[in-house]
C-alpha positions as CSV (number, residue, x, y, z in Angstrom):
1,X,137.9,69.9,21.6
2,X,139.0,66.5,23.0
3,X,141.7,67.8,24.9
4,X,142.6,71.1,27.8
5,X,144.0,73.6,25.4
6,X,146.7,74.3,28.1
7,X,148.3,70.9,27.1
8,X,149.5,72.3,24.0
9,X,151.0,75.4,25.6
10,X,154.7,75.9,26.8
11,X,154.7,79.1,28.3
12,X,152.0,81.0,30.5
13,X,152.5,84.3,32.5
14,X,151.7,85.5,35.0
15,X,150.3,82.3,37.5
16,X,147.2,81.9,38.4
17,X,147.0,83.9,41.7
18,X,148.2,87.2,39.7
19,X,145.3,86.8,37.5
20,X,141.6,88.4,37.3
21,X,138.9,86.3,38.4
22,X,136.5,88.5,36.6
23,X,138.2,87.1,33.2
24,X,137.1,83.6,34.7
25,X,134.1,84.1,35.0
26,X,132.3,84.2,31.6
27,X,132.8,83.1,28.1
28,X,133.7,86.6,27.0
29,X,133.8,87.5,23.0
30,X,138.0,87.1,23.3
31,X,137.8,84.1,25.2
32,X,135.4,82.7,22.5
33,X,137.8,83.5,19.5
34,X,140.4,82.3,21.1
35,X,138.5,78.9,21.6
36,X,136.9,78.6,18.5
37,X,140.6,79.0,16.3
38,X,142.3,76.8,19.1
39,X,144.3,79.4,20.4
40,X,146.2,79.7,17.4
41,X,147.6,83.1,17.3
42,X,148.0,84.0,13.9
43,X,144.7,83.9,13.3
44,X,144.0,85.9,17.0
45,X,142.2,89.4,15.9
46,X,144.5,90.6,19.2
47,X,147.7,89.3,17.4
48,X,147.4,92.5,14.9
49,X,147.3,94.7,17.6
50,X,151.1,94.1,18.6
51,X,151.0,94.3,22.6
52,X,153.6,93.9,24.6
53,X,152.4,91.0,26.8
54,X,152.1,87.3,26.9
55,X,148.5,86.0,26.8
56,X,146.9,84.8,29.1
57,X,143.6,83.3,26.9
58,X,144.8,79.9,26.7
59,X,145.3,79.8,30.5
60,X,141.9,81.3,31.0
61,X,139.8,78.9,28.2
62,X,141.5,76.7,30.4
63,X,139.5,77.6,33.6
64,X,136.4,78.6,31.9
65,X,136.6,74.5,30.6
66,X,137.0,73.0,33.8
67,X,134.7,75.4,36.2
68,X,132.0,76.1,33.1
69,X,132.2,73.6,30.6
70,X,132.9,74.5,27.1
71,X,130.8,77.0,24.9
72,X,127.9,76.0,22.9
73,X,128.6,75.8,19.3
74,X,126.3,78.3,18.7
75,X,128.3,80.6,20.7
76,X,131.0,80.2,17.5
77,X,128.4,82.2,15.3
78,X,128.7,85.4,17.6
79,X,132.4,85.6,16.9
80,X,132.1,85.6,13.1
């Protein structure tokens, strides 16, 4: 991924201070999905569930690129 995936994003909710820090912490199984189909959301096993909130995923692969890095590719097989 050449570019921040949060360039491509209009809207994020809520701002960073109202946000977890645990969800920042780790590349976790969502945050890999997400990732890996470039947060497109029809193909987001979440977007099936039909919540009633606005992710926050992109916002958060952001943080995990710029304090982490990005995952390994291998990490793409776990979410298979």
């Amino acid at each position: 991924m050449d570019k921040i995936i949060s360039e491509n994003i209009d809207l994020y909710s809520p701002a960073n201070d109202e946000m977890s820090d645990s969800i920042t912490q780790n590349w976790t199984q969502q945050a890999l999905e997400c990732y890996f189909i470039n947060c497109d959301c029809k193909k987001c096993s979440l977007s099936r569930g039909n919540y009633s909130f606005i992710c926050q995923m992109p916002k958060v692969i952001d943080i995990l690129i710029q304090t982490i890095g990005e995952p390994e590719k291998e990490e793409q097989l776990k979410t298979a």
